[in-house]
N, C-alpha and C positions, 0 to 999 in steps of 0.2 A: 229282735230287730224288726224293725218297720221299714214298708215299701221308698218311702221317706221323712223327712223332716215333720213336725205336725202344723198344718194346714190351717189358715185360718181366714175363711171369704166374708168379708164384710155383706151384707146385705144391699143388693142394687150396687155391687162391681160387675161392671160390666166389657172389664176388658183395658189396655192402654193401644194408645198407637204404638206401631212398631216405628221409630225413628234409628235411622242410618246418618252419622253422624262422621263429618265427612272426616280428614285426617287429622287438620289442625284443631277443629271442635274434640277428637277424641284423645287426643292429646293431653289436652286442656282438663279435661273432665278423667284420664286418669292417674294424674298429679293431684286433684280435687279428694275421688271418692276411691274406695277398696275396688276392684274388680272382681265380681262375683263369678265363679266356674261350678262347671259339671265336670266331674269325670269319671270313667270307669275303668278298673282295672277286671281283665279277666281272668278268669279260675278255671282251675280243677278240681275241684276239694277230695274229688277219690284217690288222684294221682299226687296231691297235694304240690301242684307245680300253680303258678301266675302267668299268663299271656302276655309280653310289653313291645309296642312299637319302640323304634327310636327316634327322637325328636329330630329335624329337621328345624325347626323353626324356633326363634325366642317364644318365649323362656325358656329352660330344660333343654336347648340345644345340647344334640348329641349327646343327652342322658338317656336310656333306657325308660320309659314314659308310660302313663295310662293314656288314653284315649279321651279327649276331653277340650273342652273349651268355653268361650263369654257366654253366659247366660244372656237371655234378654228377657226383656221384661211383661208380665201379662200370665208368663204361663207357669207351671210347676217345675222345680227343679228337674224331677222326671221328667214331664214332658220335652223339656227341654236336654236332656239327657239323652233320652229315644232320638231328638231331630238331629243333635250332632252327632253320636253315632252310626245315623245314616249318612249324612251328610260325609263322613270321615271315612268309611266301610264299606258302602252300598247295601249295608244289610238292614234291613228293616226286624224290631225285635221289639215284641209286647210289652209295652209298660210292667204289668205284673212281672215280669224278668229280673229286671234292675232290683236288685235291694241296694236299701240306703244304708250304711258302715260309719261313716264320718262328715266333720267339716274339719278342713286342715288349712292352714295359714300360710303362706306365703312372702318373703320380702328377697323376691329374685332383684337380681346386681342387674339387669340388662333386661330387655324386651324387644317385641315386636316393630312397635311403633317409634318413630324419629322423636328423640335421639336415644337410640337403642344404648346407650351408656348411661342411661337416669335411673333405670328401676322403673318396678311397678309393686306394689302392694296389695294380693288377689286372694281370694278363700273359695276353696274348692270344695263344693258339695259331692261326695265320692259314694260311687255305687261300685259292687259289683254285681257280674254277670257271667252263668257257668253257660258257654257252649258246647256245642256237638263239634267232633274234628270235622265235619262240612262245614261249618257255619266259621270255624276256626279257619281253614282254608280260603273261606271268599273274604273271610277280613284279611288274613295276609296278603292275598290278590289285589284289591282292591285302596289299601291304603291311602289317603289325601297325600299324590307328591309336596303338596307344597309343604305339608305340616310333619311328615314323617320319610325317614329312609324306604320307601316304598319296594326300595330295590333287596331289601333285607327282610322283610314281611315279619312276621311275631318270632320272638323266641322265648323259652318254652325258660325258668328259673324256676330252682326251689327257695325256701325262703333260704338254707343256707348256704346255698347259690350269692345270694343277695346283702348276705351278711357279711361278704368279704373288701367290705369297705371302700368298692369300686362304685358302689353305687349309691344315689341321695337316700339319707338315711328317711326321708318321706315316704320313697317308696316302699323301702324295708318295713317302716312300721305300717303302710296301707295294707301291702300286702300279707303283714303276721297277723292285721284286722282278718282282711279277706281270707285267708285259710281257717280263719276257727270254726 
C-alpha cells in the first residue's frame, strides 16, 4: 500500500483558487459532476477492532461512519484528508499517518444540500489511520456536532461486529480493507 493515490504535477501548476460556491451554484454543480471525498476510517490492527463516529448529517445519516468529507481542489487527497480531520477532531496528525486502502463509490438516496430527496453521486478516497487511546479520546471529545453524534463519541467494532447486517455493507468492506 501507498501513502496515496499516484501523483501526477504537471510542470508550472501552480495551484487553483479555492472558490466557495454559494448553495444554489453547488447544487447545480452536484447534479453536474461526481462529488469527490476523503475519508478515514480508524484502526486498531493489534486489537483488531475500527473507530466510527455516527453520522449526524446527509449522507449516511445515523449510519455508523468514517470521518470524512468534499475534497477541494489544488491539494492532495492526503492533504486534504489531514485538513478535514482536523477540521472534524481538533486533532492535528502527520500526513505520513494516513495510508491510502481505496476509492469507493457512492449513489446515496438523500444529501446534505436542498433538496435533500435528489441524491448525490460522490467517490471516496479512504485512508486509514492507527491512533494512540489519547489521540482516540480527543477525537471522541471533540467531534464536529454539526456532522456527527458528538454526544456518543467513537465506538470501538470488530469486523464481525460489523458483519451483522446492521450496518452499510461499505463500511464492512473498508473496514476488512483496514484490518489486513
Amino acid at each position: 500500500m501507498e501513502n496515496e493515490p499516484a501523483i501526477y504535477i504537471e510542470k508550472g501548476f501552480t495551484g487553483m483558487e479555492k472558490v466557495f460556491l454559494p448553495d444554489d451554484e453547488y447544487t447545480r454543480a452536484i447534479e453536474a459532476f461526481i462529488v469527490t471525498c476523503v475519508d478515514t476510517i480508524m484502526v486498531d490492527r493489534h486489537a483488531k477492532k475500527v473507530y466510527l463516529p455516527k453520522r449526524r448529517s446527509k449522507p449516511a445519516q445515523d449510519l455508523w461512519w468514517v470521518i470524512g468529507g468534499r475534497r477541494k481542489t489544488g491539494i492532495t487527497a492526503c492533504e486534504a484528508m489531514q485538513e478535514i480531520f482536523k477540521r472534524e477532531t481538533s486533532l492535528e496528525i502527520p500526513l505520513e499517518r494516513f495510508v491510502f486502502i481505496t476509492i469507493a463509490e457512492y449513489f446515496w438516496s438523500n444529501r446534505q444540500q436542498q433538496p435533500q430527496k435528489k441524491g448525490v453521486h460522490m467517490q471516496g478516497y479512504t485512508f486509514t489511520l492507527e491512533l494512540t487511546q489519547e489521540e482516540l479520546a480527543t477525537v471522541a471529545k471533540n467531534l464536529d456536532p454539526k456532522e456527527y453524534y458528538a454526544e456518543l463519541g467513537l465506538r470501538a467494532f470488530t469486523l464481525e461486529e460489523l458483519q451483522d447486517r446492521s450496518h452499510h455493507p461499505a463500511i464492512v468492506a473498508i473496514a476488512s480493507r483496514a484490518l489486513q
